[in-house]
MARSE-964583 format. One record per residue (C-alpha): residue number from 1; residue in three letters; x, y, z. Coordinates in nm, 4 decimals. Last residue first. Layout:
  num  residuo         X         Y         Z
  NUM      ALA         X         Y         Z
...
% end
This chain:
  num  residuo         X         Y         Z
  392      UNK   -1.5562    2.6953    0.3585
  391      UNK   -1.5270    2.4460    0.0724
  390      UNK   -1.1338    2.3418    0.0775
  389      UNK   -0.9339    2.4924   -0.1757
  388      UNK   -0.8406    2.2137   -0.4903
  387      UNK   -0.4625    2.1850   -0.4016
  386      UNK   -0.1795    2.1408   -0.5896
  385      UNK    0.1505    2.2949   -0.5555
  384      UNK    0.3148    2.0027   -0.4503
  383      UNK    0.5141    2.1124   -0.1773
  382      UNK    0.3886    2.4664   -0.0915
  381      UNK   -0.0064    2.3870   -0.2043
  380      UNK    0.0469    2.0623    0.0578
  379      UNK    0.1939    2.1891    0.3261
  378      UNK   -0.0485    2.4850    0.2725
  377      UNK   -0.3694    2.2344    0.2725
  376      UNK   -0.1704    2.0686    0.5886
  375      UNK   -0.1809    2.3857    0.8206
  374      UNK   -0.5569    2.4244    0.7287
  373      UNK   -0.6133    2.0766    0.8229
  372      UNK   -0.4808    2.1772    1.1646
  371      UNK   -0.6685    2.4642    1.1839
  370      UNK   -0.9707    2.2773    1.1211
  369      UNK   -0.8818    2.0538    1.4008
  368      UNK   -0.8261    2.3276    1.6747
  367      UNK   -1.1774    2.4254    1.5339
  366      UNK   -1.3221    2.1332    1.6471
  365      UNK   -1.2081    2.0802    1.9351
  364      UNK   -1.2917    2.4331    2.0285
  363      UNK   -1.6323    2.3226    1.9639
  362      UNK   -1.5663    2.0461    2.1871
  361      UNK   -1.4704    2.2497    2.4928
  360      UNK   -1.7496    2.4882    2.4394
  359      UNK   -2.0112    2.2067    2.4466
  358      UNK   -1.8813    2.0468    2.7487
  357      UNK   -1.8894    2.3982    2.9371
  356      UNK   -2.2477    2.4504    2.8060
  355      UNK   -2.4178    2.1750    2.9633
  354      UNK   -2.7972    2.1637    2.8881
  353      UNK   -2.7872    1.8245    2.7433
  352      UNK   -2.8668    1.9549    2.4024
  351      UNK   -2.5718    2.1826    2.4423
  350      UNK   -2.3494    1.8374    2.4970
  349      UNK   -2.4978    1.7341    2.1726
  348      UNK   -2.4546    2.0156    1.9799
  347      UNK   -2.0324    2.0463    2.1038
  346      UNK   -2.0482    1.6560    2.0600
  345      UNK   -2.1634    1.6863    1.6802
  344      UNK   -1.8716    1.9204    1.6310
  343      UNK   -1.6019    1.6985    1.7854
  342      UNK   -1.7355    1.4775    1.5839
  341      UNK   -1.6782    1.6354    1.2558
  340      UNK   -1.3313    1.7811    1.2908
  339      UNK   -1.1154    1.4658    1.1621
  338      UNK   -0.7977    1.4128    1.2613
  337      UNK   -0.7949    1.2079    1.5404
  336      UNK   -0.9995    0.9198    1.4539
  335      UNK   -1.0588    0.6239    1.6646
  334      UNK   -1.1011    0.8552    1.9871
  333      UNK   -1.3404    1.1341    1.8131
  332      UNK   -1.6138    0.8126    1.6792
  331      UNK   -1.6129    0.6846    2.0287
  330      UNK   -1.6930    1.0188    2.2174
  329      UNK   -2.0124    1.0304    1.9406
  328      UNK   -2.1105    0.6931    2.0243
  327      UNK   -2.1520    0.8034    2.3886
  326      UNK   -2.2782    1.1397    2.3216
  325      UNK   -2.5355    1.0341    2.1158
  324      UNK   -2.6338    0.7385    2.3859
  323      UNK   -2.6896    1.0241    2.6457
  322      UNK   -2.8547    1.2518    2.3823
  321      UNK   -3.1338    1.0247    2.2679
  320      UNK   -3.3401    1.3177    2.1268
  319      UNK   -3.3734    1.0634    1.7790
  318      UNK   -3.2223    1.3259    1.5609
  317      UNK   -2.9233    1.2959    1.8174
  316      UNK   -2.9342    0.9030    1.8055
  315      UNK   -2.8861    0.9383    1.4368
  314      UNK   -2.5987    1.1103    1.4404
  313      UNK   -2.4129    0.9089    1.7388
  312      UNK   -2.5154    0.6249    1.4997
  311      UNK   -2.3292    0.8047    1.2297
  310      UNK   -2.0138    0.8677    1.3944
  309      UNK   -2.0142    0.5458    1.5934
  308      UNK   -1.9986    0.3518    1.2129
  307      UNK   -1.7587    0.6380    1.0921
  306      UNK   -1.4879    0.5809    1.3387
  305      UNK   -1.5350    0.2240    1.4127
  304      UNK   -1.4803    0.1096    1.8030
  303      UNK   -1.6908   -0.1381    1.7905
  302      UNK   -1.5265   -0.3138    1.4639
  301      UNK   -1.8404   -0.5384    1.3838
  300      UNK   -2.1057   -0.4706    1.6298
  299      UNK   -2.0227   -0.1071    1.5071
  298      UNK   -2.0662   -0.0978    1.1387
  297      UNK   -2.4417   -0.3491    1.1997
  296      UNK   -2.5527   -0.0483    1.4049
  295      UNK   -2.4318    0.1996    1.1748
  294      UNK   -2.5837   -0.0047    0.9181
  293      UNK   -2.9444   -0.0193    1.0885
  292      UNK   -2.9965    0.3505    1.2487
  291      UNK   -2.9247    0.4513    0.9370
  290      UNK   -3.2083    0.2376    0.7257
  289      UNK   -3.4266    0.3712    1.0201
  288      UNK   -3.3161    0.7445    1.0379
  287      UNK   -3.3361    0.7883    0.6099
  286      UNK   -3.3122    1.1363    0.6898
  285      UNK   -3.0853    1.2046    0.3778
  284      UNK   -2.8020    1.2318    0.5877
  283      UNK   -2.8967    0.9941    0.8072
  282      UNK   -2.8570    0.7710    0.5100
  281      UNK   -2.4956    0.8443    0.3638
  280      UNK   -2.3497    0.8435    0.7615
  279      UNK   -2.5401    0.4761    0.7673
  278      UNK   -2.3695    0.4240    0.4076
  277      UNK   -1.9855    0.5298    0.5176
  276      UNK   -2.0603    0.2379    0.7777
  275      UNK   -2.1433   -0.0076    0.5661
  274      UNK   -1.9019    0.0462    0.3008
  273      UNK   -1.5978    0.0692    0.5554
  272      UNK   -1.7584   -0.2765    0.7063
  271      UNK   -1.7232   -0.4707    0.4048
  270      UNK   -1.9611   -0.7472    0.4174
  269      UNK   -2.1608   -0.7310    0.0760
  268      UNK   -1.8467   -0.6260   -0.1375
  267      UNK   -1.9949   -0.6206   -0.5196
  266      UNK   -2.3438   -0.5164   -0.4373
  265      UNK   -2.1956   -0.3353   -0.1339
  264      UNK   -1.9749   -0.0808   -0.3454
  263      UNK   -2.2473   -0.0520   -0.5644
  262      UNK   -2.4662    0.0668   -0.2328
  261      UNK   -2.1865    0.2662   -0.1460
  260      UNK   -2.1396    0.4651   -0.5293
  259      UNK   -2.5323    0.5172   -0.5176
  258      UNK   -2.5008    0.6454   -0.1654
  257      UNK   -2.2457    0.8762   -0.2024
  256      UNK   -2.4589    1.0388   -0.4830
  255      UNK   -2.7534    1.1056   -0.2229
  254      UNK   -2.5121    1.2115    0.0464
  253      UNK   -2.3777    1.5052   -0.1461
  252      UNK   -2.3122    1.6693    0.1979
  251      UNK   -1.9631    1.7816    0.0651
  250      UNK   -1.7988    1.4815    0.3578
  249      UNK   -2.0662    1.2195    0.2422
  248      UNK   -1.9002    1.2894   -0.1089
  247      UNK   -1.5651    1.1921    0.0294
  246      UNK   -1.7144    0.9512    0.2615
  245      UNK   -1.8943    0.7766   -0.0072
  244      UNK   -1.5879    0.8443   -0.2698
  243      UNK   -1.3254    0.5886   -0.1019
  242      UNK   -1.5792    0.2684   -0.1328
  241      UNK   -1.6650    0.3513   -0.5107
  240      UNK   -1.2389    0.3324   -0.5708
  239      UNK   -1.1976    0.0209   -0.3707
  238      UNK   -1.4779   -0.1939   -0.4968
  237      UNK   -1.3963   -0.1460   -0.8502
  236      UNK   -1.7211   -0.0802   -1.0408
  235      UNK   -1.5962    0.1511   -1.3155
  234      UNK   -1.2423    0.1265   -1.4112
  233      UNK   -1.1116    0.4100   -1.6164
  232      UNK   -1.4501    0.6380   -1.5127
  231      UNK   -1.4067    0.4934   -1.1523
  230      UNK   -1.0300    0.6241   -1.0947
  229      UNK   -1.1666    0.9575   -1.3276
  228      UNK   -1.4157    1.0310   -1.0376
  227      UNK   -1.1423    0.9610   -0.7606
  226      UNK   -0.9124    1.2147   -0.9459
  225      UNK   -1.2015    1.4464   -0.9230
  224      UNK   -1.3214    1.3725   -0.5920
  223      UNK   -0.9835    1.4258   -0.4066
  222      UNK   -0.9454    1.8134   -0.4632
  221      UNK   -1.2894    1.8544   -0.2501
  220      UNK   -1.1283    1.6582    0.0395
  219      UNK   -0.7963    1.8450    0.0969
  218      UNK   -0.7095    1.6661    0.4335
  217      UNK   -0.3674    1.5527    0.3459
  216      UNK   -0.4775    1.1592    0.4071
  215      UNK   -0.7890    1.2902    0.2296
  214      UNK   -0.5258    1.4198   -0.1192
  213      UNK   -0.3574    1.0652   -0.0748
  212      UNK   -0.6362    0.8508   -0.1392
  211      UNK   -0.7495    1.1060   -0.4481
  210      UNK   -0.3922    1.0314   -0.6180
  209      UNK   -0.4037    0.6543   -0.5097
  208      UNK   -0.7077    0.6251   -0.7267
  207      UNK   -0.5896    0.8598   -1.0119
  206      UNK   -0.2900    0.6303   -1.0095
  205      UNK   -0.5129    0.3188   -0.9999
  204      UNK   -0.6998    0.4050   -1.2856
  203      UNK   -0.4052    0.4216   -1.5557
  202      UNK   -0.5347    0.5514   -1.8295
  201      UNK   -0.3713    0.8926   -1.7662
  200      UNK   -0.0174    0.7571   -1.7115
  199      UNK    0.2252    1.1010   -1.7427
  198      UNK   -0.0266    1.2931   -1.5534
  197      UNK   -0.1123    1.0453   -1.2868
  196      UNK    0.2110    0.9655   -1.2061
  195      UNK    0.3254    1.3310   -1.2057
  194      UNK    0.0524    1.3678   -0.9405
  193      UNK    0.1170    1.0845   -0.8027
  192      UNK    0.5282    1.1252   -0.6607
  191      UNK    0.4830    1.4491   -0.4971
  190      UNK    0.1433    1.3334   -0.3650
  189      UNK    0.2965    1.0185   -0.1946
  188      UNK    0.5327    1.2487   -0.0447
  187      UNK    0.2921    1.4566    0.1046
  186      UNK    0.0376    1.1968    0.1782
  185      UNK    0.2688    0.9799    0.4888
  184      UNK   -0.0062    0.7700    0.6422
  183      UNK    0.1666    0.4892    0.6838
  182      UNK   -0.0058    0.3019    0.3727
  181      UNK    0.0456    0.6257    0.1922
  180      UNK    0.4055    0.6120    0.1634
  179      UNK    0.3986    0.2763    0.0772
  178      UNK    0.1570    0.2783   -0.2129
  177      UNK    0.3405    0.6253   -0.3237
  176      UNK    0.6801    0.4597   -0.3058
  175      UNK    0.5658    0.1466   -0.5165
  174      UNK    0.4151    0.3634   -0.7734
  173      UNK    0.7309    0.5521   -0.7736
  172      UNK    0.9729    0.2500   -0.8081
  171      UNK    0.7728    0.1114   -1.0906
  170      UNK    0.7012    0.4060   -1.3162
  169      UNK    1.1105    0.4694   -1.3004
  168      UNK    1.1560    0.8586   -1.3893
  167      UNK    1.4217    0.8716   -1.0521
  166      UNK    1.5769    0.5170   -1.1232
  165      UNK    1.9321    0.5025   -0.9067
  164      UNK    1.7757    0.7774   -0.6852
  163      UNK    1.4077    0.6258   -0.6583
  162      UNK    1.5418    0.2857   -0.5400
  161      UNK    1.7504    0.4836   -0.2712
  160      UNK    1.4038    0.6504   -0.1314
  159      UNK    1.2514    0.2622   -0.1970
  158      UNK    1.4320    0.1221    0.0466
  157      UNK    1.4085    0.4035    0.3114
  156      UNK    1.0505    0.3712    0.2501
  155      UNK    1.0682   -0.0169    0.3268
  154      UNK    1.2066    0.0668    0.6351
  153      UNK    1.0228    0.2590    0.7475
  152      UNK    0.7271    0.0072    0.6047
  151      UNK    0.8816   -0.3023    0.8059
  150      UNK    0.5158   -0.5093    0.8142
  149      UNK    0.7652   -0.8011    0.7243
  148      UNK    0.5473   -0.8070    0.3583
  147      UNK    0.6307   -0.4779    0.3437
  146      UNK    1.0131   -0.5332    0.4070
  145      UNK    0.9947   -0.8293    0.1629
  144      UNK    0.8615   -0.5460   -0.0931
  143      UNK    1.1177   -0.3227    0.0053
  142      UNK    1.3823   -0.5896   -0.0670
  141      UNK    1.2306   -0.6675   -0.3995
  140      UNK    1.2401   -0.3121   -0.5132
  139      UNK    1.6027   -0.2742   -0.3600
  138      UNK    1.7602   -0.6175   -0.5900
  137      UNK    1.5583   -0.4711   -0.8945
  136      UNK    1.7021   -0.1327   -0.8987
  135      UNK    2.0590   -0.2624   -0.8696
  134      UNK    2.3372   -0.0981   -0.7664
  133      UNK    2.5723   -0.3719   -0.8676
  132      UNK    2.7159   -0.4096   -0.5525
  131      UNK    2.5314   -0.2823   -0.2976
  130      UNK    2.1901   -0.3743   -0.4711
  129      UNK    2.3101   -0.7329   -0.5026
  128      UNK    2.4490   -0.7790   -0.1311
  127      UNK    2.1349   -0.6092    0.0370
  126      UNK    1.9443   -0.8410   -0.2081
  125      UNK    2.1537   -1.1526   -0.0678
  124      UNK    2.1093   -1.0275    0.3171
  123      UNK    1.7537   -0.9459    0.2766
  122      UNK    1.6676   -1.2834    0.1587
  121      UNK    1.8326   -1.4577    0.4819
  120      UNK    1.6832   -1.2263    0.7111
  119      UNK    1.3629   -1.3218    0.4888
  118      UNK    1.3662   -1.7164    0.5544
  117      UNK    1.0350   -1.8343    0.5115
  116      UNK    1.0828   -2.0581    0.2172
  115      UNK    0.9615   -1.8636   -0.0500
  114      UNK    1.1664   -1.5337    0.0733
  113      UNK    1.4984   -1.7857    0.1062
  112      UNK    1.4315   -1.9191   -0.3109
  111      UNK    1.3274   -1.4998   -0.4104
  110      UNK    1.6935   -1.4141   -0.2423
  109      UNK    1.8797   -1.7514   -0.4014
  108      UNK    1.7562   -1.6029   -0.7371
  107      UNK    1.8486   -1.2578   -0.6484
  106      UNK    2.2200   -1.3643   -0.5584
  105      UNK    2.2420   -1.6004   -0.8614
  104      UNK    2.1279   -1.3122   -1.0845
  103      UNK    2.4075   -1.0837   -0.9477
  102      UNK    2.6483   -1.2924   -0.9009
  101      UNK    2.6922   -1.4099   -0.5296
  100      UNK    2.9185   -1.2853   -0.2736
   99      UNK    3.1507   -1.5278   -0.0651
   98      UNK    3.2087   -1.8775    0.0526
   97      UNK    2.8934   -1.9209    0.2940
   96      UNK    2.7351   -1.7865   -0.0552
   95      UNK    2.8205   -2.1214   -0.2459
   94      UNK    2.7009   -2.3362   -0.0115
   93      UNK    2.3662   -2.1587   -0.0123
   92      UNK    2.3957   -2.1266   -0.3833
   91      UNK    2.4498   -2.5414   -0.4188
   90      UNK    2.1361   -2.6088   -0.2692
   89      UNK    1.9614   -2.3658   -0.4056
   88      UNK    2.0755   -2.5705   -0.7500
   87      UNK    1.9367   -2.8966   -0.6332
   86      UNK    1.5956   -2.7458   -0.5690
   85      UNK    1.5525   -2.5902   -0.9056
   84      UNK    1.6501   -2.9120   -1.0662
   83      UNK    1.4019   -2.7444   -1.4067
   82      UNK    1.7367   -2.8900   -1.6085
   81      UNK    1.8779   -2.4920   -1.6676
   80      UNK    1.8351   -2.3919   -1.3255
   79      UNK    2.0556   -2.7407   -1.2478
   78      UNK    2.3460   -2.6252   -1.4941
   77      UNK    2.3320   -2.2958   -1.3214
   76      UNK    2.3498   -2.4142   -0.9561
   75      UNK    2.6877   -2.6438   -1.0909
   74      UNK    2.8254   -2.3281   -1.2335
   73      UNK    2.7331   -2.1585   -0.8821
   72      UNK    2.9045   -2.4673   -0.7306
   71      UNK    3.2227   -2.4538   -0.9322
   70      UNK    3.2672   -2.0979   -0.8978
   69      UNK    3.2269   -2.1751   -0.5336
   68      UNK    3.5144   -2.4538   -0.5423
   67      UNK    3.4376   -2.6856   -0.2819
   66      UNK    3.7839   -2.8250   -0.2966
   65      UNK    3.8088   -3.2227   -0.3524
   64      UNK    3.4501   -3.2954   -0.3279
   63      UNK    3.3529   -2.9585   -0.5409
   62      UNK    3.5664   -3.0337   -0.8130
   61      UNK    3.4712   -3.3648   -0.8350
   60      UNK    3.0763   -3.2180   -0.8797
   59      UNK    3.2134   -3.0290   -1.1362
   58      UNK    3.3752   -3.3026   -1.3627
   57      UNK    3.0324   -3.4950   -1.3256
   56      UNK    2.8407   -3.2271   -1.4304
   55      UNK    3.0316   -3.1358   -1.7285
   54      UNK    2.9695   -3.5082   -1.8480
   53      UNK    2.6306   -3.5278   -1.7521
   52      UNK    2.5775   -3.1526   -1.9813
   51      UNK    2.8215   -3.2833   -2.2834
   50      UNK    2.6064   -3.0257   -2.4808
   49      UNK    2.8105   -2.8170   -2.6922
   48      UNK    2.7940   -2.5380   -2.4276
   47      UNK    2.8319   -2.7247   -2.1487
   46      UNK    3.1567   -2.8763   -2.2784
   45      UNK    3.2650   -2.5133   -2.3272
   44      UNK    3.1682   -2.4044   -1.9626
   43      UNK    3.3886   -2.7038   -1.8635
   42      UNK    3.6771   -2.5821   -2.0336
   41      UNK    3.6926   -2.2528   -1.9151
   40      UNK    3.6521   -2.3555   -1.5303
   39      UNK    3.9651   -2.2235   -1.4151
   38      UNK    3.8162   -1.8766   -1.3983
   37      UNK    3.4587   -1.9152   -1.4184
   36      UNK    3.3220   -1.7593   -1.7581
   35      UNK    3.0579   -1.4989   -1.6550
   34      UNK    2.7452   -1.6160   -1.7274
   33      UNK    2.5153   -1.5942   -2.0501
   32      UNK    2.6950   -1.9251   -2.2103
   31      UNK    2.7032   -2.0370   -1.8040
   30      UNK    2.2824   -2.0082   -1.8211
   29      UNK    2.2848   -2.3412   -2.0714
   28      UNK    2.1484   -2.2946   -2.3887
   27      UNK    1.8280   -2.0863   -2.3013
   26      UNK    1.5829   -2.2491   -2.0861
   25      UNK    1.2043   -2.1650   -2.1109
   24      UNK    1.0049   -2.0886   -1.8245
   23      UNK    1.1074   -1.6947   -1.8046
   22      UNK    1.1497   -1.6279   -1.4172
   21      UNK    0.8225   -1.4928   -1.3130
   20      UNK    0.8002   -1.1025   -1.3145
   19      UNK    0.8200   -0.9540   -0.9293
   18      UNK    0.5050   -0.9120   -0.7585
   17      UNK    0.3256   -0.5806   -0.7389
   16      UNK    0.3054   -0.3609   -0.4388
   15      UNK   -0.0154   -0.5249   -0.3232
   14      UNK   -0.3310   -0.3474   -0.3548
   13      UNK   -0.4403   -0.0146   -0.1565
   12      UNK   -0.7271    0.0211   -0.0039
   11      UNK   -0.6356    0.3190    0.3134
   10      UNK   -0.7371    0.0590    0.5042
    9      UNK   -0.9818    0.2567    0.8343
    8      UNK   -1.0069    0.5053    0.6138
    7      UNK   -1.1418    0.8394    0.7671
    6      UNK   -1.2374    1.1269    0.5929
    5      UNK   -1.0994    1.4118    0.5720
    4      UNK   -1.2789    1.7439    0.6475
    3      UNK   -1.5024    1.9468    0.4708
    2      UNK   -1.5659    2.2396    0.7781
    1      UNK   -1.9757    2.2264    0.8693
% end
């Protein structure tokens, strides 16, 4: 049968990565590193030789009589610089109803909204930053909120302006590929990993993310290697041993798949991808009753699982139980609609059952899908150039 891609129901990816905490220690006071307020000249000087009460008390008039905002975000820094974090948002809020924000006031008030469950109000302040100072930071933080709002367009359109300010940025492209790929977008993902990968060698993840996004694009034999060098780098990482059982399941190497998925389970007892991508690993090796077991176990946990019905339609069919094959089998081609394989096992099965026009239609199911992942190999050799030839 046609190597196709195989199906992930979480494509594994971690987090995009959190921004770096504030430093904890206080440099003399943040106005020294500030612009000097206009107006406020002398007050910045008593800061700085360490008359902190008294400059506080001269601001705080300021901002009775006039509400200054240069005198509230010099107020906000004098507070940062005391550990009166929650004083100081205060004074930022007031201070941006009057107007834009510096640029490190503006993402500090962003992170301080995002912690307390106001993201419109986050986005607006990093919209303001990254407009104005075209800042890389301001739009990696943004498409991270985005993420975290389950906003991955937009987070993509984020991260597209990210990468044009910071093109070579290791950062902004490893964010773009983890986001591309978590909405099932490989091409672009690939155009970003493969450099990646190249330029970071030790870096497991990339090679991960690289093999992730060569299934998504259907080229299954080109993903083992970089998945192979993922565990190499970091061997026994749940994610990376998880992604090469259906990979290797996929090039009938189901012995091998199996070591990685019962490693996989050793570490990750419950996880239902593992489970599943075993069963198919078993009743490939004819191992009907350990099959028969996790596929069952795959589906009374996500009934609808692609792999899970996929190999208990399997097993059913080695078992002559051709109704219940079928059924399964019908299952595992609705949850995934990419991959060829069981539209294949229902063109046997229906021919099993004696009824050739059922078989016919699925085996042209089937090879409507291998055309289709033939389309997206030469997507992929045009746009990337890479491409390890699917095994005919």
């Amino acid at each position: 049968m046609r190597a196709a891609a195989a199906p992930l129901a979480l494509l594994l990816l971690p987090a995009l990565a959190a921004p770096q905490a504030a430093p904890t220690k206080a440099a003399p006071p943040q106005a020294r590193a500030a612009p000097r307020p206009a107006g406020l000249e002398a007050i910045v000087a008593q800061i700085e030789k360490g008359d902190t009460a008294g400059a506080e008390r001269q601001l705080r008039r300021i901002i009775a009589s006039s509400g200054d905002p240069a005198a509230r975000q010099l107020l906000a820094r004098l507070c940062f610089d005391q550990k009166r974090d929650a004083e100081a948002i205060v004074e930022l809020r007031k201070a941006a109803l009057a107007g834009p924000l510096p640029r490190d006031l503006g993402l500090r008030l962003a992170r301080a909204e995002t912690a307390d469950g106001h993201p419109a109000l986050a986005e607006q302040q990093l919209r303001s930053v990254a407009q104005r100072y075209r800042s890389v930071q301001a739009l990696m933080e943004l498409a991270r909120l985005q993420t975290r709002q389950k906003d991955t367009a937009a987070a993509l359109v984020t991260l597209r302006e990210a990468r044009s300010l910071a093109p070579n940025s290791e950062d902004v492209l490893n964010a773009f590929a983890q986001v591309s790929l978590s909405v099932q977008a490989p091409m672009p993902a690939l155009q970003v990993l493969e450099p990646l990968a190249r330029m970071c060698p030790t870096v497991a993840q990339y090679h991960y993310m690289l093999g992730v996004a060569l299934m998504q694009a259907g080229d299954v034999d080109a993903s083992t290697a970089p998945l192979r060098e993922a565990d190499r780098l970091e061997p026994n990482r749940p994610f990376t041993l998880i992604a090469l059982g259906p990979v290797l399941n996929t090039q009938k190497e189901y012995g091998e798949a199996k070591s990685y998925l019962v490693r996989a389970l050793d570490l990750e007892p419950d996880n239902v991808e593992a489970v599943a991508a075993l069963a198919e690993s078993e009743e490939g090796l004819g191992e009907l009753e350990a099959a028969e077991t996790h596929a069952l176990r795959a589906v009374a946990r996500v009934s609808d699982h692609a792999i899970g019905n996929l190999a208990l339609g399997m097993v059913r069919m080695k078992q002559g139980r051709y109704e219940e094959a079928c059924a399964a089998l019908e299952k595992a081609l609705a949850a995934d609609p990419a991959s060829p394989k069981a539209p294949y096992q229902l063109s046997l099965a229906w021919a099993r059952r004696g009824d050739e026009a059922r078989s016919k239609k699925y085996l042209e199911v089937y090879r409507e899908r291998v055309r289709a992942i033939d389309v997206r190999l030469q997507e992929v050799q045009a746009k990337t150039g890479l491409s390890g030839g699917m095994k005919r």
